[in-house]
C-alpha positions in Angstrom: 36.6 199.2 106.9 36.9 198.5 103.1 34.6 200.4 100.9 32.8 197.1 100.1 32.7 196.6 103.5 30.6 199.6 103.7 28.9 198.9 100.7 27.2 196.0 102.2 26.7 196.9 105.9 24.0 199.9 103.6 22.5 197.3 102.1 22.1 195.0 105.1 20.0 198.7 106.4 18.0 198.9 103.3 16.9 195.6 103.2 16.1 195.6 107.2 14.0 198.6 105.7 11.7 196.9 103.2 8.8 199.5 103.5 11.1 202.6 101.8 13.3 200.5 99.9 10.5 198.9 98.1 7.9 201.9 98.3 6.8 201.8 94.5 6.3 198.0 94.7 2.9 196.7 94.6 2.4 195.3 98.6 2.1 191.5 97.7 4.7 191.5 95.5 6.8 193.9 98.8 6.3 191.0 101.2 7.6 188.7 99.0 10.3 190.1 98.3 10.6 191.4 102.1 10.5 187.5 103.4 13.1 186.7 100.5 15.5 189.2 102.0 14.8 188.0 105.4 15.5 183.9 104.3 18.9 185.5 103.3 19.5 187.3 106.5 18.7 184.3 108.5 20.7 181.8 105.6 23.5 179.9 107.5 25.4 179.8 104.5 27.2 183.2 102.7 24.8 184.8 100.3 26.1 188.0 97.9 25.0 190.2 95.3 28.0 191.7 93.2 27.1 195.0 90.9 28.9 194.6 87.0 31.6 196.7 88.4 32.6 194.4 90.8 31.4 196.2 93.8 29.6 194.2 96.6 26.2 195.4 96.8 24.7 193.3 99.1 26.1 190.5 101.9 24.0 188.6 104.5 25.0 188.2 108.1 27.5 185.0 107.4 29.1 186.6 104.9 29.6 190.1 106.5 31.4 188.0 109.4 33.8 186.5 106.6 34.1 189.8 105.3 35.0 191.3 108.4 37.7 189.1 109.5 39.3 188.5 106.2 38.0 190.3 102.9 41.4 189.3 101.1 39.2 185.6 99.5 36.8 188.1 98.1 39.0 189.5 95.3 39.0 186.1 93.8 35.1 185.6 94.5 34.8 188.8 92.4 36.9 187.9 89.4 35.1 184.9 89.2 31.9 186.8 89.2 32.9 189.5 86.4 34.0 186.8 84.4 30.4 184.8 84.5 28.9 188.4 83.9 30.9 188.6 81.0 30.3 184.9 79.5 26.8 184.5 80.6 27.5 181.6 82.3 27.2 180.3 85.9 30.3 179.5 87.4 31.6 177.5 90.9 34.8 178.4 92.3 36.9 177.5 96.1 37.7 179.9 98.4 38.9 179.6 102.1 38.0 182.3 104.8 39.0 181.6 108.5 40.1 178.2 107.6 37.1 176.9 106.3 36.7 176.0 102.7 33.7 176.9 100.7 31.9 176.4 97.5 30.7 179.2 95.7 28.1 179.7 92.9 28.0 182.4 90.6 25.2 182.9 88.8 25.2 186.3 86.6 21.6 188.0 86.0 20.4 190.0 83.0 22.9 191.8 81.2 24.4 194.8 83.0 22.6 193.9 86.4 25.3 192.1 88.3 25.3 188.3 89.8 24.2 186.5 92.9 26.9 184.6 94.7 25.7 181.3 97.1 28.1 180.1 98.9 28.0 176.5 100.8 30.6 175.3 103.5 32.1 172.2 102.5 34.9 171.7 105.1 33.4 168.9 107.0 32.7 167.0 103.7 36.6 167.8 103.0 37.4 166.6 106.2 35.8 163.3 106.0 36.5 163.2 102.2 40.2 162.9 104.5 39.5 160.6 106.6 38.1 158.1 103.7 41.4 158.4 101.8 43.7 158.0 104.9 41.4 154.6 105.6 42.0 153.5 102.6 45.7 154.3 103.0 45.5 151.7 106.2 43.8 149.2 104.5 46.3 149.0 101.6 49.0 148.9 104.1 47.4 146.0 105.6 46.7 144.0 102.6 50.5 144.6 101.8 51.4 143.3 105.0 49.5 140.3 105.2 50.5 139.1 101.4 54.2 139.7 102.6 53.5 138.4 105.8 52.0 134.8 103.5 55.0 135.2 101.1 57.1 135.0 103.8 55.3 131.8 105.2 55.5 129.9 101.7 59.1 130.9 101.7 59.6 129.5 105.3 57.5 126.2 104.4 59.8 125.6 101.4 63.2 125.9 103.3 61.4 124.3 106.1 61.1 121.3 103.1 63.7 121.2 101.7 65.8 121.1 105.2 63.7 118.5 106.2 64.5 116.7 102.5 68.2 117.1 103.3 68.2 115.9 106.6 66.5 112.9 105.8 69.2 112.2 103.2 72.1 112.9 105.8 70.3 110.2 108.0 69.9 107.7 105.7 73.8 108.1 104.5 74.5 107.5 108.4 71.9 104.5 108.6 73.5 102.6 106.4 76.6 102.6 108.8 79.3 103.2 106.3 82.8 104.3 107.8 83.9 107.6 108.0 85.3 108.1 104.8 82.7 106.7 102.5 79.8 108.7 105.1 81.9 112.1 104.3 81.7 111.4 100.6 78.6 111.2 100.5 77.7 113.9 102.5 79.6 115.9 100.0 77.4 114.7 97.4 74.0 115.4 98.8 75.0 119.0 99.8 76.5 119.7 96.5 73.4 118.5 94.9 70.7 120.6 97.3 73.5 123.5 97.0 74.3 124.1 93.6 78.1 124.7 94.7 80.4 124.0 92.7 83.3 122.9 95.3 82.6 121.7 98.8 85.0 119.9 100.9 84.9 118.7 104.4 88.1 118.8 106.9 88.6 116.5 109.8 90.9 117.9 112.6 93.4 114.9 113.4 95.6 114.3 115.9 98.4 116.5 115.3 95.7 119.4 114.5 96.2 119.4 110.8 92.8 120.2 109.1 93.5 117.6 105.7 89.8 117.1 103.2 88.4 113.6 104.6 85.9 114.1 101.5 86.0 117.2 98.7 84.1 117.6 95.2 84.7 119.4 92.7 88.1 121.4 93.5 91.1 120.7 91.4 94.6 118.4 92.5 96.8 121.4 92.2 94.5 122.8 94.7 93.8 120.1 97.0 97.3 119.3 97.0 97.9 122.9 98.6 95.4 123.2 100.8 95.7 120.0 102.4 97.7 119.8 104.9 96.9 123.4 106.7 97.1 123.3 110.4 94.3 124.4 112.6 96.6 126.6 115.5 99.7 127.5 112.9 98.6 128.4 109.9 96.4 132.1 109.3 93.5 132.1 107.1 89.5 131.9 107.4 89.5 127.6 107.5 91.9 127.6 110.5 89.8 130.8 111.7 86.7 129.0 111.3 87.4 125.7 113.5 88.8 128.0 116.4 85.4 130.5 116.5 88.3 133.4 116.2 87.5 135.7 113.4 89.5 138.4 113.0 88.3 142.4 113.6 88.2 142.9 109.9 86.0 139.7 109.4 83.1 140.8 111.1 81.3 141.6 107.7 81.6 138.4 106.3 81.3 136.2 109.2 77.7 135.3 110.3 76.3 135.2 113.9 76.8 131.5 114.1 81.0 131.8 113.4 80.9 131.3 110.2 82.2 132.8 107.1 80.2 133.9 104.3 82.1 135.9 101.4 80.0 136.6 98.1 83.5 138.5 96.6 86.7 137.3 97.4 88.3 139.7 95.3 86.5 143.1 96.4 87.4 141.6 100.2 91.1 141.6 99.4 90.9 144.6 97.4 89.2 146.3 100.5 92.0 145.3 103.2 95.2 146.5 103.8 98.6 145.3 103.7 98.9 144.1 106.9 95.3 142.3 106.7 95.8 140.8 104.1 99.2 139.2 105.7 96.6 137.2 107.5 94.8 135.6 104.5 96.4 132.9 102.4 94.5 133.7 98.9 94.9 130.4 97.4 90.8 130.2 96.6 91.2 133.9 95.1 94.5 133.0 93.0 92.0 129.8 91.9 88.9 132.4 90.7 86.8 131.3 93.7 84.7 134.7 94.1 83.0 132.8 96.5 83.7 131.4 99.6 82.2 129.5 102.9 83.5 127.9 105.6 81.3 126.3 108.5 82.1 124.8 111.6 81.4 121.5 112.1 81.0 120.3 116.0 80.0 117.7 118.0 78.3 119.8 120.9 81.2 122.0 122.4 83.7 120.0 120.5 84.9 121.2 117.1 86.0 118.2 114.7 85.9 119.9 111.3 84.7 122.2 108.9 82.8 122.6 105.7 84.6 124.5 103.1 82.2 126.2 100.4 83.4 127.6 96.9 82.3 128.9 93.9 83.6 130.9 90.4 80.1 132.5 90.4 80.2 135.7 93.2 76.9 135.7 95.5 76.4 132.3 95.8 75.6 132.3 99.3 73.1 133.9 101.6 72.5 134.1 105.4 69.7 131.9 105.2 71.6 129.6 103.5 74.7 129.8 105.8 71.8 129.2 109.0 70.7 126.5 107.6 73.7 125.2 106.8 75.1 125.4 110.7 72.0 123.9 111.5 72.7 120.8 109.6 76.4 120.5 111.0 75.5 119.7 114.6 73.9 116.3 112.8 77.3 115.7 110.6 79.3 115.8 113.4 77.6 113.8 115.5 77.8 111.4 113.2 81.5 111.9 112.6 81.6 111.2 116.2 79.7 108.0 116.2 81.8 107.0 113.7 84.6 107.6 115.1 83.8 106.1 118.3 82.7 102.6 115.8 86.3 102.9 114.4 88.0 102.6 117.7 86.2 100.2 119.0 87.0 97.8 116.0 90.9 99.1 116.9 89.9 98.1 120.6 89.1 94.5 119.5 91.9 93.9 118.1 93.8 95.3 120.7 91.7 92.8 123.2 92.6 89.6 121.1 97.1 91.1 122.3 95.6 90.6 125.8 97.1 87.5 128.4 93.8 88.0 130.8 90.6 86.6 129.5 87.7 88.8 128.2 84.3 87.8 127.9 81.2 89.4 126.6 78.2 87.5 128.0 74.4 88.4 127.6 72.6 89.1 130.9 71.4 86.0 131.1 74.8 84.3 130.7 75.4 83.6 127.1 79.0 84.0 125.9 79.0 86.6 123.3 83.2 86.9 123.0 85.8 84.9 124.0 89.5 86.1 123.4 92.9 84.4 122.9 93.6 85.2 126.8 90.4 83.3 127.7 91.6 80.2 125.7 94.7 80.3 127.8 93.9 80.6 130.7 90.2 78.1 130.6 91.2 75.8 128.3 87.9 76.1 126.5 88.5 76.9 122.2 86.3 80.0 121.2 83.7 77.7 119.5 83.2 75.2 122.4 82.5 78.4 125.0 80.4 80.8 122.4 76.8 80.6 123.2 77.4 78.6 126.3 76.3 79.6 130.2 79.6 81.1 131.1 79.4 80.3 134.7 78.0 77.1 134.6 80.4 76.4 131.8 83.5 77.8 134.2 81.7 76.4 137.3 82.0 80.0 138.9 81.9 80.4 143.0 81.7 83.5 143.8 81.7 85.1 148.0 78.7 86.7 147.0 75.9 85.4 145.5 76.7 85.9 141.3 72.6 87.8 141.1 73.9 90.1 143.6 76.4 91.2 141.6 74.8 90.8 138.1 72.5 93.3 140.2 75.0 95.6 141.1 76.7 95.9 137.5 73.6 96.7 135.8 73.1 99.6 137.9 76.1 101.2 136.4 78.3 100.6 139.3 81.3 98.0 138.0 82.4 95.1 139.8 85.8 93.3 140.9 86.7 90.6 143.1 87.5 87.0 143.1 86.2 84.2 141.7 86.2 80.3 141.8 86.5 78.4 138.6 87.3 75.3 136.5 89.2 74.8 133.9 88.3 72.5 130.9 90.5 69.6 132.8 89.2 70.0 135.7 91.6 72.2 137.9 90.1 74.5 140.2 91.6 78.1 139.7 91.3 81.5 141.0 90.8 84.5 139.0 90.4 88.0 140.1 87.7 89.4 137.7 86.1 92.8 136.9 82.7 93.4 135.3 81.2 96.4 133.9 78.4 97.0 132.1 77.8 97.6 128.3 74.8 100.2 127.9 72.5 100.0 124.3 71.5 102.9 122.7 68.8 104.0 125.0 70.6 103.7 127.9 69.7 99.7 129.1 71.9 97.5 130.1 72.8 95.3 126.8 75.9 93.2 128.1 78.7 92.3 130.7 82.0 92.8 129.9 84.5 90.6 132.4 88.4 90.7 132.3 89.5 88.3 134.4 93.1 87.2 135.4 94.2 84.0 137.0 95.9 84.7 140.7 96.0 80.5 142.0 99.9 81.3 142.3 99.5 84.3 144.2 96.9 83.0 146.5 98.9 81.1 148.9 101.2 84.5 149.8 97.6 86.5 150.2 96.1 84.3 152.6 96.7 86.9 155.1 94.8 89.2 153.8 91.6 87.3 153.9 90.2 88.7 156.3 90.8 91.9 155.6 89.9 91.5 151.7 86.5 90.2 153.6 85.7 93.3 155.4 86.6 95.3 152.3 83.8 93.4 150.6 81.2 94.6 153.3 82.2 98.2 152.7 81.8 97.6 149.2 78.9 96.2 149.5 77.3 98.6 151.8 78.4 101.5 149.5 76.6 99.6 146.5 73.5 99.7 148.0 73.7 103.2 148.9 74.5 103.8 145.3 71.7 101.4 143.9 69.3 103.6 146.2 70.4 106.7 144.7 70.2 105.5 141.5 66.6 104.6 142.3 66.1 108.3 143.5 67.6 109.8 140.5 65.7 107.2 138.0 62.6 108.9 140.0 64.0 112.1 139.7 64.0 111.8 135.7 61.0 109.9 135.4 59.3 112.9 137.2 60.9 115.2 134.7 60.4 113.2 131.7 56.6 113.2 132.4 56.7 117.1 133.2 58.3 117.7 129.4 56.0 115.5 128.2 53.1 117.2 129.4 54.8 120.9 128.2 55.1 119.2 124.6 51.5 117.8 124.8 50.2 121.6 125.9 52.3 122.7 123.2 51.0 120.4 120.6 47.2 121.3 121.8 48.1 125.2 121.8 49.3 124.8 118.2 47.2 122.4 116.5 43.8 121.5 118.5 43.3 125.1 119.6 44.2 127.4 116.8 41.7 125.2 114.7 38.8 126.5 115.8 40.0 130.0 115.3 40.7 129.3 112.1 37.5 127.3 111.4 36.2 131.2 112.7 38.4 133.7 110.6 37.9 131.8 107.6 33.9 131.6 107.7 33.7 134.4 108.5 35.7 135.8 105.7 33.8 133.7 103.9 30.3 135.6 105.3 31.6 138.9 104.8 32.6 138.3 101.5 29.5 136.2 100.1 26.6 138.3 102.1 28.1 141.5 103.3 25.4 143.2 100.6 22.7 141.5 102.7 24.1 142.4 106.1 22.9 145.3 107.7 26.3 148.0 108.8 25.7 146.7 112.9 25.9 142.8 111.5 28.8 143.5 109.4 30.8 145.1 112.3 29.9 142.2 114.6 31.5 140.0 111.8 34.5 142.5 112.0 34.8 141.9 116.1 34.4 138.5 115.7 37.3 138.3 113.7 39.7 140.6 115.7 38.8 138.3 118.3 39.9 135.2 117.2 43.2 136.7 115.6 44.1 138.4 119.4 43.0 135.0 120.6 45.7 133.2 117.9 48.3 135.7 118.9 47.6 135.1 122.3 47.8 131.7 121.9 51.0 132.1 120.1 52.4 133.6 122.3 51.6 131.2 125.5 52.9 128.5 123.2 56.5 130.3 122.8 56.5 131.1 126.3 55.8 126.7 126.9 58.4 126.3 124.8 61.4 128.8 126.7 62.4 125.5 128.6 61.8 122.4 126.2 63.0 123.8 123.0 65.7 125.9 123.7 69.4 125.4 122.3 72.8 124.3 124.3 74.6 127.2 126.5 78.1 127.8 124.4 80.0 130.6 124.5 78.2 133.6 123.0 79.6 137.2 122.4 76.9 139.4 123.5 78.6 142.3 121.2 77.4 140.4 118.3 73.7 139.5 119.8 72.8 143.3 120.7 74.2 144.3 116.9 72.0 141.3 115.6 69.0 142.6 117.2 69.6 146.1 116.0 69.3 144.6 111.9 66.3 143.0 112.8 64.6 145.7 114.6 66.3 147.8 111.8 62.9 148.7 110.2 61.3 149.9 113.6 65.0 151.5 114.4 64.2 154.1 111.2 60.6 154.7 111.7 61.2 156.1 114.9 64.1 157.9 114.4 65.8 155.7 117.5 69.5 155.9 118.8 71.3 152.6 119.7 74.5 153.5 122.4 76.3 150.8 123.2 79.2 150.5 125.2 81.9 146.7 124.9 79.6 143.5 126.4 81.1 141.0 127.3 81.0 137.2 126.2 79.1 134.9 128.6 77.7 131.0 128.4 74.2 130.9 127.3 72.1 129.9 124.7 72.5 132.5 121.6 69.0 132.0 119.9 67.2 133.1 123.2 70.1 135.7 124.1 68.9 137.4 120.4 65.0 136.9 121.8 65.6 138.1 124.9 67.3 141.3 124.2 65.5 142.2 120.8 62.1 142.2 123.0 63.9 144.5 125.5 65.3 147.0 122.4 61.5 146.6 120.6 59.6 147.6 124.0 62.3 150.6 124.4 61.1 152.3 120.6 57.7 151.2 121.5 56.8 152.8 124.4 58.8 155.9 123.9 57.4 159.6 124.4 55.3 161.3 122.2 57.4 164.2 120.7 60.9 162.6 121.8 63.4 159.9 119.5 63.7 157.2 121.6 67.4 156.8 122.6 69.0 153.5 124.1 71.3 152.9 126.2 73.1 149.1 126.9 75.9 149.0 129.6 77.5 146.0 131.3 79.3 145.9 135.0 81.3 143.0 136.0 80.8 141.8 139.4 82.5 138.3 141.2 79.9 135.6 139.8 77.8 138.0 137.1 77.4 140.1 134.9 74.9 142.7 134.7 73.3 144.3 131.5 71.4 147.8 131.8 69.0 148.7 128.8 68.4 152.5 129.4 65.8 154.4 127.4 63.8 157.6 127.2 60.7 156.8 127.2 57.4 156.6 129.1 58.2 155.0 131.7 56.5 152.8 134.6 54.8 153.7 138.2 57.3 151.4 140.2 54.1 149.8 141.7 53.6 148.4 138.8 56.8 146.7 138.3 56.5 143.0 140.3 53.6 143.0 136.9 55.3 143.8 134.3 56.7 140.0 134.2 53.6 138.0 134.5 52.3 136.5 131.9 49.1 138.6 130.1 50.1 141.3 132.4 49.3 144.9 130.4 49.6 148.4 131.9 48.2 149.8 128.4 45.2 149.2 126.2 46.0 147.5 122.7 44.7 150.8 121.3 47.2 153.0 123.1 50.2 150.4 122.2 49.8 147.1 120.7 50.7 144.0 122.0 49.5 140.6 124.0 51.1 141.0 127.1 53.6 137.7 126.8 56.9 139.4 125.7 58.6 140.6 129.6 57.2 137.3 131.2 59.7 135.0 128.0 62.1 137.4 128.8 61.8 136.6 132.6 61.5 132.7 131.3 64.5 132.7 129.2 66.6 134.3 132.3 65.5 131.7 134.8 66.7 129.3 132.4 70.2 130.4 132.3 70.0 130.8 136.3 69.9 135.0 135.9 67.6 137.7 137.6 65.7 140.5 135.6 64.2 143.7 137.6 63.5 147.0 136.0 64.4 150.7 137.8 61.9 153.3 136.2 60.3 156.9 137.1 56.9 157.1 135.7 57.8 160.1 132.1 61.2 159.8 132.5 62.2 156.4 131.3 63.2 152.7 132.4 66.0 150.5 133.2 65.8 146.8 132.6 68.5 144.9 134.3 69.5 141.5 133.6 72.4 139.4 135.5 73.8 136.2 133.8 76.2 134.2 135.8 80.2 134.1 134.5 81.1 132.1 132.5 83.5 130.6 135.1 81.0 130.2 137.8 78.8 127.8 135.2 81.8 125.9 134.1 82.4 125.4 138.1 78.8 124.1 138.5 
């Protein structure tokens, strides 16, 4: 024990003595002083008395305990106490003893007769004084992250616009049904004018798979002139690369998710490869100054008719938004390239059809002649102008074995027609022709007009008589086989007219989930807001946190909401299958999820994927939701770590994602994929419960299985299986 220490466990006696410590007081005056001494004995807080020396001369119970666990705070406590014995002065000073911080005053009395210390125990006040600034830590953090989360809205509006702007211009350049030249150019145009580009060309794969500019802006002759005549299979650079889908190892960090290529410097790319890389690039847009340089595929569905070649003397022209939206916009050109073409060779097919010695006809349904060629001249007799917009077959005076409704019947539902008919020319002479009818179908898939190609057999008739009967019962197999096909036509027809409805009803629920139902919650946030903001003064503290539930509740109701709209929307909205290299999905996931990734401190292994047929958006949705639930629900005190494997089997492939973390009680599993489904509270790990049952959505969509392995601590498994890409191209 520390003489101090001893110092004040003598006082705590004398005063515990007041009759001979105070024996020359008066006895009023005693018990006064007597219940004084006994307020600081009983005083929950420390109470001193420090001599002008420095010496303790008197310490209550609380601050004998500090003492005697920990006397080292009192050196400080007493410097502070010489020092407003030697100014005069009160003083306050902060000292911790067993952890706790207190607030001491010194207050010095008359000269030469020491000071009083009080002491006051302010570490709950710390504590909370804590808790307020790490609240108001939170709630800058989320004011931050709803203005970026609104900044990123606005931004996705405008693009939104502005794609909507540039697809209504694409349209209109198609409406107005130039050919495919004059369409190109002006596609050209428009995307040099909502690009700011300075060079964009488009290339049109021909026959002999040459990639030649049907349309270009802004490069030079010299240029064009060289780059012209590339060849899609022979020659080695990024176009050629482009229309195949095949970019090289080297390419990977200038080509996007979507094939294409996206180079910002052409110069520190070539500067960056070696020898034998750069053996595989051309370097005619670097020798011209292009620092950058784009190239986009352009397809009609799996088909691959073109590209769209980007450049630029300014470097970082392009971006990956930019380059989406771009291969969002090239499905559209090439379809129209493909209409287009189709347009061009059926004006090459009409001429063609005027070469023919059989006569074509177009009629109406109703019988109207539409066309007439040079072989229908010949062989009826009838000049174009006297047969166009007559009857044909009362015109031609057509007989037919079967009743001509029966067969009008029979085309229609897409199942041509051939046989022979009866018919007179325009003097008279009965003939017979051996005819075929098919059917022309509009634009929305009704029947528009007959086609018949007929060819006149009167010579050949007499050496076929023979064969009548036999051509007879031909006809009633025929005919029996029509009318099984007309009654599965009728069955399909019901089939899709059953399905139609269904979509129709999924994009009526979806419309209702994101206009007619989020209104109200809006209506609920914002008057709220609105309540809080113009009488949260008024409002007692119970009021104002009701106002705060209700509007928690109606954001967990629009996420929720959200959420059952993306899960409507697995089946009615998603993409075409294609080919999709699951290598690139998984790495794609990984940058988005790269913010969560670092937070955590999380480890990605991935072992080679493989490449299978399916639709790439979901692909990227379905396996970022599996990577975010692995960081998620990892262990406290452990870095999540992930594992992704694949193992090839005879008709699928299977994909493990491994991780380290909580785990799930396997009698919970079948649960984990329905829809609302939680194991957790949103407190313990936030969420809405949707994300596993899309997964499970997207999977039955691309005729796959998911299932999850798990011990409850240890970790989980999820396991998805996705047919071969063989086995769907066999379906």
């Amino acid at each position: 024990m520390t003489q101090r220490e001893e110092h004040a466990d003598t006082k705590h006696e004398a005063v515990t003595a007041p009759a001979s410590y105070l024996g020359g007081v008066g006895a009023p005056l005693a018990d006064s002083l007597v219940d004084l001494a006994r307020l600081a004995e009983e005083s929950p807080n420390p109470m001193l008395r420090i001599d002008s020396g420095g010496e303790i001369l008197y310490a209550n119970p609380v601050a004998r305990e500090l003492l005697g666990r920990n006397g080292t705070w009192t050196d400080q406590l007493v410097r502070h106490a010489l020092e407003a014995m030697q100014s005069g002065q009160s003083v306050k000073c902060e000292c911790v003893a067993q952890e706790r911080a207190f607030v001491f005053a010194v207050c010095p009395s008359a000269p030469g007769r020491g000071a009083n210390v009080y002491g006051v125990d302010h570490s709950l006040q710390m504590q909370a004084v804590g808790a307020l600034r790490q609240s108001e830590q939170r709630l800058e953090q989320r004011v931050a992250d709803r203005t970026r989360t609104l900044q990123e809205t606005v931004a996705r509006l405008g693009e939104m616009h502005n794609r909507q702007d540039l697809v209504s211009r694409l349209l209109k350049l198609f409406a107005e049904r130039p050919h495919r030249g004059a369409y190109l150019r002006g596609v050209v145009e428009v995307l040099q004018e909502w690009s700011g580009l300075q060079c964009l060309g488009v290339r049109v794969v021909d026959a002999s798979r040459n990639i030649p500019y049907e349309a270009y802006v802004g490069f030079t002759q010299d240029f064009w002139q060289s780059e012209n005549m590339l060849n899609a299979d022979c020659d080695r650079c990024i176009c050629p690369r482009c229309i195949q889908c095949k970019p090289l190892l080297c390419e990977q960090p200038i080509t996007t998710a979507g094939g294409s290529y996206c180079i910002n410097d052409s110069n520190a790319l070539i500067a960056s490869l070696s020898p034998q890389e750069r053996a595989d690039f051309r370097g005619r847009c670097v020798v011209e100054g292009y620092y950058t340089i784009g190239a986009v595929a352009i397809r009609d569905g799996q088909t691959c008719l073109g590209m769209l070649h980007l450049a630029d003397k300014r470097p970082n022209m392009l971006s990956l938004a930019f380059m989406e939206q771009l291969e969002s916009m090239m499905p559209l050109v090439g379809g129209a390239i493909a209409r287009l073409n189709q347009d061009e060779a059926l004006h090459e097919q009409a001429s063609l059809l005027e070469l023919a010695q059989d006569a074509i006809l177009v009629r109406s349904l109703s019988g109207q002649v539409l066309f007439w060629n040079r072989g229908a001249e010949l062989t009826y007799g009838y000049s174009r102008d006297e047969a166009l917009g007559s009857v044909c077959h009362e015109l031609l005076q057509t007989r037919s074995p079967v009743p001509l409704e029966q067969i009008l019947q029979q085309v229609t539902a897409h199942t041509p027609w051939e046989g022979e008919l009866l018919q007179r020319t325009h003097d008279g002479k009965a003939i017979c022709v051996f005819s075929r009818w098919v059917v022309q179908m509009g634009e929305a898939g009704e029947p528009r007009a007959i086609l018949e190609i007929s060819r006149d057999i009167t010579a050949r008739k007499q050496s076929e008589q023979e064969l009548a009967l036999h051509r007879q019962h031909l006809e009633e197999l025929v005919e029996n086989r029509t009318k099984a096909l007309a009654a599965a036509n009728t069955a399909l027809q019901t089939q899709a007219y059953d399905l139609t409805r269904s979509n129709k009803d999924l994009e009526q629920f979806a419309y209702v989930a994101s206009h007619d139902l989020q209104e109200p919650l809006r209506m609920v946030t914002s008057f709220m807001a609105l309540l809080k903001a113009r009488h949260g003064e008024q409002l007692p503290a119970d009021a104002l946190q009701y106002v705060d539930f209700a509007v928690d509740g109606a954001l967990r109701m629009k996420d929720l909401i959200d959420g059952l709209l993306a899960y409507s929307r697995i089946g009615t909205h998603g993409g075409g299958l294609e080919s999709v290299d699951m290598n690139a999905v998984i790495e794609r996931a990984r940058h988005n999820l790269r913010q969560s990734l670092h937070e955590a401190g999380a480890e990605i292994s991935i072992e080679p994927l493989p490449t299978i047929h399916a639709d790439p958006l979901q692909m990227l949705q379905l396996f970022q939701n599996l990577l975010g639930n692995a960081i998620k629900f990892h262990s406290p005190g452990r870095a999540p770590h992930v594992w992704i494997t694949a193992e090839g089997h005879a008709r699928e492939w299977v994909i493990r994602i491994r991780d380290n973390g909580i785990g799930i009680d396997p009698k919970y599993a079948p649960r984990v994929f329905t829809i609302f489904k939680r194991l957790h509270t949103r407190e313990e790990y936030p969420g809405n419960g949707i994300g596993l049952a899309i997964c499970k959505r997207i999977v039955d969509r691309h005729r796959g299985r998911i299932w999850l392995e798990s011990t409850h601590g240890e970790g989980t498994t999820f396991l998805v299986s996705l047919p071969r890409m063989n086995e769907i191209a066999g379906e």
